[in-house]
C-alpha positions in Angstrom: -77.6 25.2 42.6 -76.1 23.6 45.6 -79.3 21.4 46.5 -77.7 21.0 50.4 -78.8 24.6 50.9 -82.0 23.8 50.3 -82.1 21.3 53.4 -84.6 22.6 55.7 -85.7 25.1 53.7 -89.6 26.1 53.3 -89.9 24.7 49.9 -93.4 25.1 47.3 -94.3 22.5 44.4 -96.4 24.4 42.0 -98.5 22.6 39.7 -100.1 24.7 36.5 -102.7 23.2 34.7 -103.7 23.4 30.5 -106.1 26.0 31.7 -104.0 28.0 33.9 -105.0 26.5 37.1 -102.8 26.0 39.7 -102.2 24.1 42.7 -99.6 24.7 45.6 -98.3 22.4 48.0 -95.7 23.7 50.8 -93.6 21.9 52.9 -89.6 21.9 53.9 -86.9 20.6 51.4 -84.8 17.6 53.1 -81.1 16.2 51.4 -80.1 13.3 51.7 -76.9 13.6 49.8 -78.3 11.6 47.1 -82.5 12.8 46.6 -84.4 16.2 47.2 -87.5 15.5 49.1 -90.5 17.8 49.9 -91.4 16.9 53.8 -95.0 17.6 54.1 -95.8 15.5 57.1 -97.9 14.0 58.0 -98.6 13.4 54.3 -96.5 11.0 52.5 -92.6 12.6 51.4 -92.6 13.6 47.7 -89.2 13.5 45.8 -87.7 16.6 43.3 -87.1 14.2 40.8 -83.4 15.3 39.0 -84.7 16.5 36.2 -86.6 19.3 37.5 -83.7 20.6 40.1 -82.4 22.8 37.2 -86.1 24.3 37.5 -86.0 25.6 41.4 -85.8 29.1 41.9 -85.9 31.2 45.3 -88.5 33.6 46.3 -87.1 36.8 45.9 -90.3 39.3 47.4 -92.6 39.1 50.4 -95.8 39.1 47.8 -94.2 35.9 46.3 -93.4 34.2 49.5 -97.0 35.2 50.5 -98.8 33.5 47.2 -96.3 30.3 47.2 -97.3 29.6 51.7 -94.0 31.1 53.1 -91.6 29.1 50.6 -88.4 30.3 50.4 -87.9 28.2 47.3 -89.8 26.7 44.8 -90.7 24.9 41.7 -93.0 25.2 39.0 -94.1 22.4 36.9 -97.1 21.9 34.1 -99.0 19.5 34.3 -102.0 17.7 32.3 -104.5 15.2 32.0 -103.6 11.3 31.8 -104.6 10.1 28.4 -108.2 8.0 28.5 -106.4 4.5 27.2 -103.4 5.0 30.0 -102.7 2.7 32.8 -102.2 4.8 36.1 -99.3 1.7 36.5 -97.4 3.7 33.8 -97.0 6.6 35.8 -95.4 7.3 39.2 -97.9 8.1 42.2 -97.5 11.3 44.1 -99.6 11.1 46.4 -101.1 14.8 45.6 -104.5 15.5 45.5 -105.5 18.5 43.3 -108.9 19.1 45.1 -109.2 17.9 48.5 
């Protein structure tokens, strides 16, 4: 995928759970010729790490774009729990909030 197409796109980070639960957080896809970011102002940016570029797909029906707030891409990723003897310093912050 050429990730300059995606600059300016409506773009959708969804987040499954272990038990199927999901979270969706929309915004617009910005390049910078170097790093994929999801603009969700006025919220802090959030970058589409590398690894998971390979994982973006486009919305390809109207009940889709409906269910992922108007995205015309997005990207799906699993997520689950921190393990209890982790430091939060081991991970990377996001700045996403399951539950608000």
């Amino acid at each position: 995928m050429n990730l300059a197409e995606l600059n300016g796109k409506a773009f959708t980070l969804w987040l499954i759970d272990e038990r199927d639960e999901s979270a969706t957080f929309s915004g617009v896809a910005r390049w910078d010729g170097t790093k994929l970011l999801l603009d969700r102002p006025p919220k802090p940016q959030l970058e589409i790490r590398s690894e998971w570029h390979e994982r973006i797909r486009p919305v390809t029906n109207e009940e889709a774009r409906r269910i992922l707030l108007g995205a015309d891409y997005f990207l799906r990723l699993y997520i689950g729990r921190l393990p209890d003897d982790s430091a939060s310093t081991d991970y990377e912050l996001t700045g996403l909030k399951w539950r608000e």
